[in-house]
C-alpha positions as CSV (number, residue, x, y, z in Angstrom):
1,X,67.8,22.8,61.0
2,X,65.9,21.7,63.9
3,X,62.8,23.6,65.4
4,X,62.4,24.4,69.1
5,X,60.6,22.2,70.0
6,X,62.5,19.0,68.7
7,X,65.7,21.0,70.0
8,X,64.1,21.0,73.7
9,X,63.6,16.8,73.4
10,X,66.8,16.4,73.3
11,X,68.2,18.9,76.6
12,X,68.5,17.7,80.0
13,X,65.7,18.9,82.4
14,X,67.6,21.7,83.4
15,X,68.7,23.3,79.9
16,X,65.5,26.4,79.9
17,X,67.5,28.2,82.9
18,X,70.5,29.8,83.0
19,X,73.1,27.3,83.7
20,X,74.8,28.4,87.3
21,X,77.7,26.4,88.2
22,X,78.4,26.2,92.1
23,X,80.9,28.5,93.4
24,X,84.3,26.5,92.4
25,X,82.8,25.2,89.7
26,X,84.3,25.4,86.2
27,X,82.6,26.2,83.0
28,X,83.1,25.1,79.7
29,X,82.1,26.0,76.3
30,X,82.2,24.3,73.2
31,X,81.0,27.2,70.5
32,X,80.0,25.6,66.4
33,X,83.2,26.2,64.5
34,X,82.4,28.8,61.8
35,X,84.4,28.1,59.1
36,X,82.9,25.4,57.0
37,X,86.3,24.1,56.1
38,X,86.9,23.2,59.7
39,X,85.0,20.0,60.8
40,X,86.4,18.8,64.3
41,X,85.3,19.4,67.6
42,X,87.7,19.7,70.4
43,X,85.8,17.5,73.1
44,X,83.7,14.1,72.3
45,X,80.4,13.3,74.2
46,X,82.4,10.5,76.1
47,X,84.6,13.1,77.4
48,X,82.0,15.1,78.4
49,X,80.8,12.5,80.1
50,X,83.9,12.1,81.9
51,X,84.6,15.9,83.0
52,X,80.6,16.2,84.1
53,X,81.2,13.4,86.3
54,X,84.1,15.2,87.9
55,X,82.1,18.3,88.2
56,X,82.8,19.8,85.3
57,X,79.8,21.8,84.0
58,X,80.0,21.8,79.8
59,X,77.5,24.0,77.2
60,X,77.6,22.9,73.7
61,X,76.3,25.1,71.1
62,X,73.6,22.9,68.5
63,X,75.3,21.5,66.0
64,X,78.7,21.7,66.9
65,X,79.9,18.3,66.8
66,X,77.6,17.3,63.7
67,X,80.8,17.2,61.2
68,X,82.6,15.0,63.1
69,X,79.4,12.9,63.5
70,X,78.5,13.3,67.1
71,X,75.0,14.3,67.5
72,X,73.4,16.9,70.2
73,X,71.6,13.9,71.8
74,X,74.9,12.3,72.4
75,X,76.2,16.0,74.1
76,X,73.3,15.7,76.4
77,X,72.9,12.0,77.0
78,X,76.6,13.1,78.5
79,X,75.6,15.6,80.2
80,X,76.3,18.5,78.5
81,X,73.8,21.1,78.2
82,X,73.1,22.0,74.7
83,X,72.0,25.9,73.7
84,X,71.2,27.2,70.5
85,X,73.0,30.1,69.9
86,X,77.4,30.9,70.2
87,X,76.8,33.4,72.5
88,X,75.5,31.2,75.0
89,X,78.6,28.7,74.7
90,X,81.3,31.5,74.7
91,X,79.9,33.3,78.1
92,X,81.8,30.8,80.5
93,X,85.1,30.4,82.1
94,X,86.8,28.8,79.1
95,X,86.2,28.4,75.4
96,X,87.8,25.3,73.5
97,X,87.5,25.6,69.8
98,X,90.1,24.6,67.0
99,X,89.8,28.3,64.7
100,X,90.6,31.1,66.8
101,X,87.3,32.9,67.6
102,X,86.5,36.2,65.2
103,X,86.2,39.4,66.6
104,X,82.7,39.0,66.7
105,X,83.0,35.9,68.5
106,X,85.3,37.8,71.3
107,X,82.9,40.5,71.6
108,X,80.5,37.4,73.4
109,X,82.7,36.0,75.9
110,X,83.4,36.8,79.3
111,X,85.5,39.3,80.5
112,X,88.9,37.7,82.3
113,X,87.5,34.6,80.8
114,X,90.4,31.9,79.4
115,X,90.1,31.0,75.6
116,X,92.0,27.8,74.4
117,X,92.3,27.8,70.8
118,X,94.6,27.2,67.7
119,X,96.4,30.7,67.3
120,X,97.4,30.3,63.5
121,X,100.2,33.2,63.3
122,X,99.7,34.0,59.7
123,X,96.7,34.7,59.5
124,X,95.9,36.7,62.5
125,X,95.8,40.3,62.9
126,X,96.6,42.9,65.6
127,X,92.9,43.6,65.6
128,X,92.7,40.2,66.7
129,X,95.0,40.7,69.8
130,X,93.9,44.1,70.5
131,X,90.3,42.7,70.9
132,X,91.4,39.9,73.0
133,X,93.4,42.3,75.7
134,X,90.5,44.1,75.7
135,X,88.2,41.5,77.2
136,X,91.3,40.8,79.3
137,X,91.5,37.0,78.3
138,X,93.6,34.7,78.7
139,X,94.1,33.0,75.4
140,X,96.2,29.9,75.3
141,X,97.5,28.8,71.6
142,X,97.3,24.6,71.6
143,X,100.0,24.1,68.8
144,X,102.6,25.8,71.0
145,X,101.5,23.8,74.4
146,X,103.7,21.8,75.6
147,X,103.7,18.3,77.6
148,X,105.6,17.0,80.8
149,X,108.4,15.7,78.1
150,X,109.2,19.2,76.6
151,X,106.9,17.5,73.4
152,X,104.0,19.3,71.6
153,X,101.2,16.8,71.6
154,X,98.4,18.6,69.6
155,X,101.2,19.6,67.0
156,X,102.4,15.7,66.9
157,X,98.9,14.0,66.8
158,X,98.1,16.2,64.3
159,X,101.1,15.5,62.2
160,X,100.6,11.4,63.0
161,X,97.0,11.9,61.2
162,X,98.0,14.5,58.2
163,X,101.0,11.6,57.3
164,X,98.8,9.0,57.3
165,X,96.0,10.6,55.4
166,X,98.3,12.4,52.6
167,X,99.2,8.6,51.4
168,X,95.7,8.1,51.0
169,X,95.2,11.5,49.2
170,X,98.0,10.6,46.8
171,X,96.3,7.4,45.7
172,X,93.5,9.4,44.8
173,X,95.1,11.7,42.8
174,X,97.2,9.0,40.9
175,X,94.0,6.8,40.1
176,X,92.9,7.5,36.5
177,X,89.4,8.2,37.8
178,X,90.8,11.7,38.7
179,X,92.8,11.7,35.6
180,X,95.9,11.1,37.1
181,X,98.7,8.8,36.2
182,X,96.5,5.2,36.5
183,X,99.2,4.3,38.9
184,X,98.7,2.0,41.9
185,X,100.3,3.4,45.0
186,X,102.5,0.8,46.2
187,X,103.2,-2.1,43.2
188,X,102.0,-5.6,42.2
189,X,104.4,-8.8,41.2
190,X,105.9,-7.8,37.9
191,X,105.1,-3.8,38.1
192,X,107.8,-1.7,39.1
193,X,106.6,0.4,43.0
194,X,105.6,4.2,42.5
195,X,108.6,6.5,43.8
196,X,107.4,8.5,47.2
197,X,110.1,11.3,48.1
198,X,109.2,13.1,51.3
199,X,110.9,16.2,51.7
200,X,111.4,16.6,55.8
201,X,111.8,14.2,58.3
202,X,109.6,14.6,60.9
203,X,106.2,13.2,62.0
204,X,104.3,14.1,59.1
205,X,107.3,12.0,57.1
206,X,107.4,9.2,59.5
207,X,103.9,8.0,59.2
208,X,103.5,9.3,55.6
209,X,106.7,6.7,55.0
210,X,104.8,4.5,57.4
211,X,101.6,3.8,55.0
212,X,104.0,4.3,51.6
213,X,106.3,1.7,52.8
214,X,103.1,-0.8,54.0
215,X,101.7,0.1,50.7
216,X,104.7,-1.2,48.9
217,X,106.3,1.9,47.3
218,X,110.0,3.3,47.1
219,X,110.6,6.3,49.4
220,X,113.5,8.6,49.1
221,X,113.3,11.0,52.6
222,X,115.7,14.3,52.4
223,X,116.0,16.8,55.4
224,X,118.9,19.2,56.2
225,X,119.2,17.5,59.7
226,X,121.6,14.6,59.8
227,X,119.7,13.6,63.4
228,X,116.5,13.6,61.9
229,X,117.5,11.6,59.3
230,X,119.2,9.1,61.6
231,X,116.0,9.1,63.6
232,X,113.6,8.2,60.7
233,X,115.4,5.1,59.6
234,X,115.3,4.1,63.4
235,X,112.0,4.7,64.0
236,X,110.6,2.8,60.3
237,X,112.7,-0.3,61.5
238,X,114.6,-0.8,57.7
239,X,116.7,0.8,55.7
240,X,115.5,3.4,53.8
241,X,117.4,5.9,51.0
242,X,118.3,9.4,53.2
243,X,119.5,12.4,51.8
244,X,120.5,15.8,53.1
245,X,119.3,18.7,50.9
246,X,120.9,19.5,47.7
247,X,119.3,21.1,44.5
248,X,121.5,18.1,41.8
249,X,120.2,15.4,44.2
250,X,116.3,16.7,44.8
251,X,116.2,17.8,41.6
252,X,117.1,14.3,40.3
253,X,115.3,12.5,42.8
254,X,111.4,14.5,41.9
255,X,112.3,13.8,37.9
256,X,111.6,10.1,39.1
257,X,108.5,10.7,41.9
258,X,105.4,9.7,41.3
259,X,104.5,11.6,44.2
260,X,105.8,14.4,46.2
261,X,105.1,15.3,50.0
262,X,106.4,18.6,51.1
263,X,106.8,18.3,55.1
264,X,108.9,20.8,56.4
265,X,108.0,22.7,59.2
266,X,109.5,25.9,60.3
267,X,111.0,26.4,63.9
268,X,110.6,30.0,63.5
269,X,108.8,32.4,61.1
270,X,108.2,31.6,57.7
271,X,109.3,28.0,55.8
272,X,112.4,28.4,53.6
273,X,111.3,27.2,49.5
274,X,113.7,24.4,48.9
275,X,111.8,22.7,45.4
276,X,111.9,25.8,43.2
277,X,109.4,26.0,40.0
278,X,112.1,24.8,37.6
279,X,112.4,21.3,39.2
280,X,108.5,21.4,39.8
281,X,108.9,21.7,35.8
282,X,111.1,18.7,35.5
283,X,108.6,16.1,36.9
284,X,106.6,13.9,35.1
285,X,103.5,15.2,34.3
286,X,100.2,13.7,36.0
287,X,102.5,13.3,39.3
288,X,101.0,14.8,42.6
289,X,102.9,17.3,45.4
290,X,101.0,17.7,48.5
291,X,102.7,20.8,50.2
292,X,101.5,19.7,53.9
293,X,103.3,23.1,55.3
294,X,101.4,25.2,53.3
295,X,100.3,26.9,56.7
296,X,103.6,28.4,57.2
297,X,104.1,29.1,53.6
298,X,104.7,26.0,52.2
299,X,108.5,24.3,51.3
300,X,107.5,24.5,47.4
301,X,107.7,27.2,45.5
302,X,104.6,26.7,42.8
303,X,102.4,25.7,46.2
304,X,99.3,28.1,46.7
305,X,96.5,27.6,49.6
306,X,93.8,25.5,48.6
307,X,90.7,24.3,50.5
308,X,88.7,21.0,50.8
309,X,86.1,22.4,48.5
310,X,88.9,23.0,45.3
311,X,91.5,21.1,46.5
312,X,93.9,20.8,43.9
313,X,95.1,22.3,40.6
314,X,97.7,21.8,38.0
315,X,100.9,23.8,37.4
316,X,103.7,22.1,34.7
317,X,100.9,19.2,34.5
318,X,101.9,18.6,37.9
319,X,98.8,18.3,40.4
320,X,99.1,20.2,43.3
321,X,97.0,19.9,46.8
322,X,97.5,22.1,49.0
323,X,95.2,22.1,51.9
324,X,96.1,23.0,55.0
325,X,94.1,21.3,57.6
326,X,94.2,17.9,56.3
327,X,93.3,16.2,59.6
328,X,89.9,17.7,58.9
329,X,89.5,15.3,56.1
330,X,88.3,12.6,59.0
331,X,87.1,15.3,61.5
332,X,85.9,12.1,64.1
333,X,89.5,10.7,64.2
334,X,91.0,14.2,64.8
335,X,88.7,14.8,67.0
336,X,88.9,12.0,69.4
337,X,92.9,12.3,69.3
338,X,92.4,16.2,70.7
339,X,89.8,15.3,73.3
340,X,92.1,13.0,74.5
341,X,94.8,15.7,74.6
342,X,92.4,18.1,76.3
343,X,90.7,16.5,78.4
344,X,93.0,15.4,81.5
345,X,94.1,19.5,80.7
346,X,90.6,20.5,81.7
347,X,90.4,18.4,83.9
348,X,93.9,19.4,86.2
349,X,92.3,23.1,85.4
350,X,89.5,22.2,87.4
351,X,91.2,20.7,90.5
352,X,93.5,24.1,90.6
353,X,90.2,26.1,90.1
354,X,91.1,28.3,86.9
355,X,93.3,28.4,84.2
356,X,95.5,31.3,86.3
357,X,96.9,28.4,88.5
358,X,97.2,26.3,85.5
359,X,99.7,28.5,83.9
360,X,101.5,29.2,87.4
361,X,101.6,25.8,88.3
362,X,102.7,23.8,85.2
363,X,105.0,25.5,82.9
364,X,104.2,23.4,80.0
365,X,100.8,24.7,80.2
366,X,102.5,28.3,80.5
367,X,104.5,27.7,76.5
368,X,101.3,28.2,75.2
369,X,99.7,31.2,76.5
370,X,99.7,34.5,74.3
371,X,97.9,37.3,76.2
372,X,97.0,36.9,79.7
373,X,94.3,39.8,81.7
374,X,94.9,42.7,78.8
375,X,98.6,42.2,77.7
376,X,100.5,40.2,75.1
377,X,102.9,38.1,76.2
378,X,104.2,36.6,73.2
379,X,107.3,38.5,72.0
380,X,106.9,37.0,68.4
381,X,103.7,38.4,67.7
382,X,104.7,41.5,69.4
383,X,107.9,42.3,67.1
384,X,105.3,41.2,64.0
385,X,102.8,43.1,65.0
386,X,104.7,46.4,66.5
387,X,103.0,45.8,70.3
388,X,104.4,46.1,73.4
389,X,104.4,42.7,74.9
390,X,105.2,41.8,78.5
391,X,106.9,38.5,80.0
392,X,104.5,36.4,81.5
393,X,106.9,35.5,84.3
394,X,107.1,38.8,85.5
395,X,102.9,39.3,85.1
396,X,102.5,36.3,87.3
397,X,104.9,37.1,90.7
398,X,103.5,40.9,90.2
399,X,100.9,38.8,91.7
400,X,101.8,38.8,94.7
């Protein structure tokens, strides 16, 4: 902890009053995540420096990037002002965090304010929403914006860093040091390669078959989508063993793995099990699964939540990890790739005044947004959670 007075060394002139943007001007808050298993920080200082230079007026609550290894001094040195308590950083115009704010959290910001935020379906409440439409925010879920291509960029850079990083997890894991199997991940003249089989093919399987295949180990890729499949092998420039989904085939194909990477991803509700307990029973024991859709319930069936603290566990002398924000393993890269994400976004929300024009300007922008001034507009989480919900469409022409 810092005291007061070494806190006030490090604020711009300005920080002891109440920061009052010009009329026009937008404000933005960047609140200290709460949960200590999430390190990253949705804006950098040099994109701070960036938005305050277009006018952009930013708070940053004390501490908030220290995970991710940006200090207060840099937030201020940017421009930022930095305050000492959430409250201060959630009474503004709009709120970036990565875990959606707790009710508590919601009870401090602005009314009509705009909240931009990961929703994370499973484990939110109707309590959750409830509170929200109550403040009459607008609260805008990042994994479900879209960009100008009809892609999902948080949801794919993301995916790009959790691929890479799982191969690096698995050569923990296998190292004897963490009494695994003593294997090398990748092989050496005269040693036969470790067997990688990557169950999904989409980002999170190309880069994960990116750093296995620069490593030097065999991969065996299986998805139920012939066009993902086709895509994969394009993308990774060789030829690489395919294989659509069968129980004979999988089954076969994990009795050989050294290591297992569970990367399916649901389009809608809940992930289907597809590698059941008996074939999680069949592999060699001291091999490693990393279920990287354990957020949506996971894509094998002996998979259970773990966290960065306990990370892993054994079932059928099989390790398991199951963590589900592995890009907070290195917070700083994560970070950076979101900033970049967010930051032309706040930006274009500045130019249009608000995020209200944002949403009725730029559909894209629009995919994302959940409740909007005191009513859900996500029919998904209205069926789930028995609410009335309301189409967005129709919210924005009553406008007028």
């Amino acid at each position: 902890m810092v005291d007061v007075t070494e806190t006030v060394e490090i604020l711009p002139k300005e920080a002891s009053a109440k920061m009052k943007p010009k009329k026009g001007e937008l404000l933005i808050g960047v609140p200290k995540e709460m949960d200590a298993q999430e390190k990253r920080v949705l804006l950098t200082p040099e994109a701070v420096r960036l938005l305050v230079s277009n006018g952009v007026n930013v708070v940053v609550e004390q501490g908030a990037g220290d995970n991710s290894k940006f200090s207060d001094k840099d937030y201020s040195d940017a421009g930022a002002k930095v305050v000492l308590t959430a409250k201060e950083a959630l009474e503004v115009d709009v709120v970036l965090k990565i875990e959606p704010p707790t009710i508590e959290e919601i009870g401090h910001m602005q009314a009509g304010g705009c909240l931009i935020s990961a929703l994370q379906i499973g484990r939110q409440s109707a309590e959750y929403l409830h509170a929200l439409n109550a403040k009459k925010i607008t609260a805008v879920s990042f994994e479900h914006l879209e960009d100008k291509v009809g892609g999902m960029p948080v949801v794919r850079a993301m995916s790009e860093i959790a691929g890479s990083t799982v191969m690096l997890i698995a050569s923990e894991y296998l190292s004897s040091v963490n009494d695994g199997k003593g294997l090398i991940l990748g092989g050496v003249t005269g040693v036969p390669p470790t067997q990688v089989v990557i169950i999904g093919a989409g980002t999170v399987a190309e880069y994960a078959a990116r750093t296995a295949l620069g490593l030097g180990a065999n991969i065996k890729v299986f998805d139920n989508q012939i066009y993902k499949l086709r895509r994969i092998k394009q993308l990774l420039g060789q030829q690489v063993y395919t294989s659509t989904i069968d129980n004979v085939t999988l089954a076969q194909a994990l009795k050989e793995a050294d290591v297992v990477i569970g990367a399916l991803r649901a389009e809608k509700g809940r992930n289907k099990i597809v590698v059941t307990e008996e074939m999680v029973a069949g592999m060699m024991p001291g091999s490693i699964i990393i279920d990287v859709s354990i957020d949506q319930g996971g894509c094998i069936e002996t998979a259970e939540m773990t966290s960065h603290d306990q990370p892993i566990y054994k079932k059928h002398d099989v390790i398991h990890y199951c963590v589900p924000n592995i890009a907070s393993r290195v917070s700083r890269t994560a970070s950076v790739a979101l900033s970049n994400i967010f930051t032309p976004i706040i930006l274009q929300m500045s130019d249009l005044k608000g995020a209200e024009e944002m949403i009725f300007n730029y559909k894209w922008f629009m995919k994302g947004v959940y409740t909007y001034r005191g009513s859900l507009t996500n029919a998904h989480l209205g069926r789930r959670f028995a609410m009335n919900h309301k189409e967005l469409q129709l919210l924005l022409a009553a406008r007028y």
